[in-house]
N, C-alpha and C positions, 0 to 999 in steps of 0.2 A: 431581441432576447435580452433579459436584463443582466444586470454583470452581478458578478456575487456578491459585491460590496451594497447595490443595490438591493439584491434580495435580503441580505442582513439589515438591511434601514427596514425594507416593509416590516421583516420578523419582527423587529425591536419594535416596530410602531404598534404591530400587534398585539405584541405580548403587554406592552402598558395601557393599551385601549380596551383590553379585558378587564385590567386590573382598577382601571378608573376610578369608574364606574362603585365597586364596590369601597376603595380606597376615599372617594372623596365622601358617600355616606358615613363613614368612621371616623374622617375628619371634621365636620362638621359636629356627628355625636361626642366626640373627644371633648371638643370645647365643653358643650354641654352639662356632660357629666363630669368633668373634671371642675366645673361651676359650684353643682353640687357638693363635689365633695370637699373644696374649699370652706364652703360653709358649712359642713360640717366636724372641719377643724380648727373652728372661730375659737372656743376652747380651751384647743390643747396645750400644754406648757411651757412656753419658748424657753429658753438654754439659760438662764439668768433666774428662773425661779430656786427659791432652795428647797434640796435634795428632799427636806418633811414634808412639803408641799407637795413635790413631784409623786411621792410615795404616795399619799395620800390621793394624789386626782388617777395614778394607775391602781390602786384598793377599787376606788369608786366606778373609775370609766374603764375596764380592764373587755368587756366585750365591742364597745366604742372604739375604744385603741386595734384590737382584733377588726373587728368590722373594718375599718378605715384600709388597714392593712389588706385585706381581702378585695376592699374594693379598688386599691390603688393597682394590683396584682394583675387582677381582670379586666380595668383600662389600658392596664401595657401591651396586655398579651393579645385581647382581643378587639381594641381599637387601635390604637399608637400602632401597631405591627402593620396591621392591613395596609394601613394608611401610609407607613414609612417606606412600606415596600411600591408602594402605588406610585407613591410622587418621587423617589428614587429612582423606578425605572425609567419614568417619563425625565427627569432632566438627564441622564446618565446616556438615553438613546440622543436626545439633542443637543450635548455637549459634544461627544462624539467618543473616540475612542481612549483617551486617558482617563478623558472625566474628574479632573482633577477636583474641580469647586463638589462635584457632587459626590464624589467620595471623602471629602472632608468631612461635611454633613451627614454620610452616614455612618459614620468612626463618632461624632457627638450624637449621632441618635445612638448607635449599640454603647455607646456610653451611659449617655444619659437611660436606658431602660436597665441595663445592668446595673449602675449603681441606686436607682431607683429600688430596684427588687431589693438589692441587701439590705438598706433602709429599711425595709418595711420588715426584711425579716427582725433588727435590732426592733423596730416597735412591739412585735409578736413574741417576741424573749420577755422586752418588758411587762406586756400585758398579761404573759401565763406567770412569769417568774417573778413580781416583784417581791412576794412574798418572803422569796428564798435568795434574795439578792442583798449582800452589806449596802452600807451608803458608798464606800469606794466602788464597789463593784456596778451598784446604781450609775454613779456620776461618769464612770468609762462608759457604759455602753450608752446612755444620754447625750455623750460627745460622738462617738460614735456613729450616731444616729443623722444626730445635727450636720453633723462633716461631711458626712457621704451624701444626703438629701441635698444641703449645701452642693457639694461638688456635682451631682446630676443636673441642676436644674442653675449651676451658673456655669463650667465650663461642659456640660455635656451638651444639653438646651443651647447654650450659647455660639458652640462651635456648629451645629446641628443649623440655627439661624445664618450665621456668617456663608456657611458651604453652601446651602439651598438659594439662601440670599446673592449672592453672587453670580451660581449658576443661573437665575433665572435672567439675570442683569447681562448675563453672556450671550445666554441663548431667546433671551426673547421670548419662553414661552407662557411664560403668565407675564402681567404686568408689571413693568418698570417700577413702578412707585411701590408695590411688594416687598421687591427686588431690595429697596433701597432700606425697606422699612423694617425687612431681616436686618440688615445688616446690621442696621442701627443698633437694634434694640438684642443682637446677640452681643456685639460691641459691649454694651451695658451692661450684658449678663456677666461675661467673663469678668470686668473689670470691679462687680460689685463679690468679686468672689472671693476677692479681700477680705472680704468683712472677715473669712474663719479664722484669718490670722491673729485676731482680735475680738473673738463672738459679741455682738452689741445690735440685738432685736430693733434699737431704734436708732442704728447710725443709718448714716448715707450712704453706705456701700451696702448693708441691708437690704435699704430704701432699694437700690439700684438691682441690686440681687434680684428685688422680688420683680420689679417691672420691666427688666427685661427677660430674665428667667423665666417666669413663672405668667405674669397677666399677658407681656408681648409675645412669649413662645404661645399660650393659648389661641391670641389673636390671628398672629400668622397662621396657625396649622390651621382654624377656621376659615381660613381666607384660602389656604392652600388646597385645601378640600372643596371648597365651591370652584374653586378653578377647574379642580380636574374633572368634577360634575360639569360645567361650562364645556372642558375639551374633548369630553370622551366619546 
C-alpha cells in the first residue's frame, strides 16, 4: 500500500503532467510571439527623446502604441500564464516541500506579469490621451512607463530566471546547462536594472537590462517549454 507522502508525489506528478503538455506549447509560442512584437517596437521612443517628438510619434502611432499594448496583455495572460503555471508545478513537485528556488521564481514571474500589465496600461493613457496631456504630465507618465517595464523585465524576469535556474540545477529535472544559463543571464538582468537609476537607452547596464531581461528570459522560457514538451 503506498504511504501518503507517496500518493501526494504521484498527485503532484500528475497534476504537472496534465499541465505540460499544454504549458510547454505556450512556451515555445511565447518566444515566438514575443519575437514579433519586439519588431514591432523597433520604433517606439526610448526615454531620452524630447517630449515634441514623443507627442508627435503618439499623434501619429496612437493605435500602434494601443495595438502593442493589447498584444503585450494577451501574451501575458494567455501564454506567460499557462506556461508559468506548467513549469512551476513541475520544479515545486521536484524540489519537494519548501520549494524554496521555485518560489522565488514565481514571486519574479507574478512580478514581472504584474508590472508588465501596468506598463502597458501607462502606454494606453498615452496612446488615447496625449492630446489632453501637458508636457509635464507627458514626461511623468513616459518615466512611468520606462520604470515599471524597466522593473518587470530586470528584477521581475530576472529573479523569475535565478528561482527556475537554480531549481532546476537542484533538482535535476531539465538540463544542467539551462540550469546554469538562467542563472547567468537573470544575474544580468537584475544587475542591468541600474540602468533606471540613471535612464541611458545606450549604457551598459541597458545593454545588460535588455540581454538578460528581455533576449535571455525569451530564450530560457523557449528552452523551458521544449523541456516540458520532452517530459510530459
Amino acid at each position: 500500500m503506498a504511504t501518503r507522502s507517496e500518493t501526494q508525489t504521484l498527485t503532484g506528478l500528475a497534476s504537472w503532467r496534465q499541465l505540460a503538455g499544454a504549458a510547454g506549447i505556450t512556451g515555445v509560442a511565447l518566444f515566438i510571439v514575443t519575437l514579433g512584437v519586439l519588431g514591432m517596437e523597433e520604433e517606439y521612443p526610448d526615454i531620452n527623446r524630447p517630449i515634441g517628438e514623443v507627442r508627435i510619434w503618439f499623434q501619429d502611432n496612437g493605435t500602434l502604441a494601443q495595438t502593442l499594448s493589447y498584444m503585450h496583455a494577451i501574451v501575458l495572460l494567455f501564454l506567460f500564464m499557462p506556461f508559468f503555471l506548467g513549469i512551476r508545478s513541475m520544479l515545486a513537485e521536484a524540489e519537494g516541500e519548501q520549494a524554496t528556488w521555485t518560489q522565488l521564481g514565481f514571486f519574479g514571474g507574478a512580478v514581472f506579469v504584474l508590472l508588465s500589465l501596468v506598463a502597458m496600461a501607462y502606454t494606453g493613457v498615452l496612446a488615447v490621451a496625449v492630446e489632453d496631456l501637458d508636457d509635464g504630465t507627458l514626461t511623468a507618465f513616459r518615466y512611468a512607463e520606462y520604470t515599471t517595464i524597466g522593473v518587470a523585465y530586470g528584477l521581475g524576469s530576472g529573479l523569475y530566471l535565478i528561482g527556475t535556474g537554480a531549481a532546476i540545477l537542484r533538482t535535476k529535472t531539465l538540463w544542467r546547462p539551462l540550469g546554469w544559463m538562467a542563472l547567468i543571464l537573470g544575474s544580468i538582468a537584475v544587475i542591468g536594472t541600474a540602468n533606471l537609476i540613471d535612464p541611458d537607452p545606450e549604457s551598459l547596464l541597458n545593454g545588460l537590462n535588455f540581454l538578460g531581461g528581455v533576449l535571455g528570459f525569451g530564450v530560457v522560457v523557449l528552452l523551458q517549454g521544449v523541456g516540458l514538451l520532452i517530459r510530459r
